[in-house]
N, C-alpha and C positions, 0 to 999 in steps of 0.2 A: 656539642662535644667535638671536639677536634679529631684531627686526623693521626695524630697521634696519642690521643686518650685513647683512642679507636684500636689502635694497631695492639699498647699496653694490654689490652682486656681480650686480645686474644684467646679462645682457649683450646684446646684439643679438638682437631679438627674443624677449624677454619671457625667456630661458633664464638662466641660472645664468653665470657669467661666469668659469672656473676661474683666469683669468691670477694675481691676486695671488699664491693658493696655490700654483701650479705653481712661480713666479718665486722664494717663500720655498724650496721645496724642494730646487729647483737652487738658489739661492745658497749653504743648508745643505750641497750635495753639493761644490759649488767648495771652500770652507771646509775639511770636510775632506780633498779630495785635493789640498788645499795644506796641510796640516799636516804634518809633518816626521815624526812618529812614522808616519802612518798611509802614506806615499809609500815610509819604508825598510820597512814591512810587505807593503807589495804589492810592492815589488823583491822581496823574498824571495820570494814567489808567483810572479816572473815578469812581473810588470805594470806596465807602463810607465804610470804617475800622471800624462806629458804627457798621451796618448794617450786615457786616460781622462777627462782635462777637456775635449778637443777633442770625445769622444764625446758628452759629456754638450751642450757647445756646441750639437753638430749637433742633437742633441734638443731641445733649448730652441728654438731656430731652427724647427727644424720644426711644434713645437705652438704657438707663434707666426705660425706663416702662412710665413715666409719659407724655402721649399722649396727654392729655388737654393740658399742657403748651406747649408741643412740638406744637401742631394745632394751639394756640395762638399765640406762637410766630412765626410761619412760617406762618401765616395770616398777623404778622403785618410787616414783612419782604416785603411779597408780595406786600403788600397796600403802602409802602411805595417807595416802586422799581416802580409801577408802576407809582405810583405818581409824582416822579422824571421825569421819562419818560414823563408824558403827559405834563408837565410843560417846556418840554424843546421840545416839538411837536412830540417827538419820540416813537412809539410804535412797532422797528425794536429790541430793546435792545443795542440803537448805545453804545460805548464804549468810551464817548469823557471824556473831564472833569468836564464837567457842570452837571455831575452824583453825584459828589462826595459831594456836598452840606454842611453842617456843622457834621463834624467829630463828638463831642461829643453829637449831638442832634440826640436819636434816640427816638420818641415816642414810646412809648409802654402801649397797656393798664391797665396793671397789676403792675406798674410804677418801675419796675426794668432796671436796666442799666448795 
């Protein structure tokens, strides 16, 4: 890394400043669980590819500073996973594909998607 990629990635008090790369890695992670091959692969797993962009959301959010919607959105992750589970009589976290439920419906309170 150079001396001035170095200088760039500054952050708040003389420390390293991780945002750019964190922000490249989640944008890489949206990308692909919006890809169409890799959403029908994790339906077959069980995994709901909304649910996992929302999770991913709340993470970003939270190493970002903004903890409220991080807490929000990883409440309604929760409430929702669990949901799945009690619906299908499982509270073990089975891995079947009756998890996977409707791809593009993820509720959320704050009504972002």
């Amino acid at each position: 890394m150079s001396g001035d990629d170095e200088n760039e990635r500054q952050g708040k008090g003389g420390g390293i400043d991780p945002g750019p790369e964190i922000a490249a890695v989640f944008d890489d992670l949206e990308t692909l669980l919006k890809n169409g091959d890799v959403v029908g692969a994790l339906t077959v797993r069980g995994i709901n590819a909304s649910l996992a962009l929302l999770a991913a959301d709340a993470l970003r959010a939270y190493l970002a500073g903004r903890k409220a919607e991080a807490a929000e959105d990883f409440a309604t992750v929760a409430e929702e996973i669990r949901g799945r589970l009690a619906a299908r009589g499982e509270a073990d976290g089975g891995d079947g594909p009756a998890d996977a439920g409707s791809q593009g419906e993820t509720s959320r309170s704050n009504g972002r998607r």
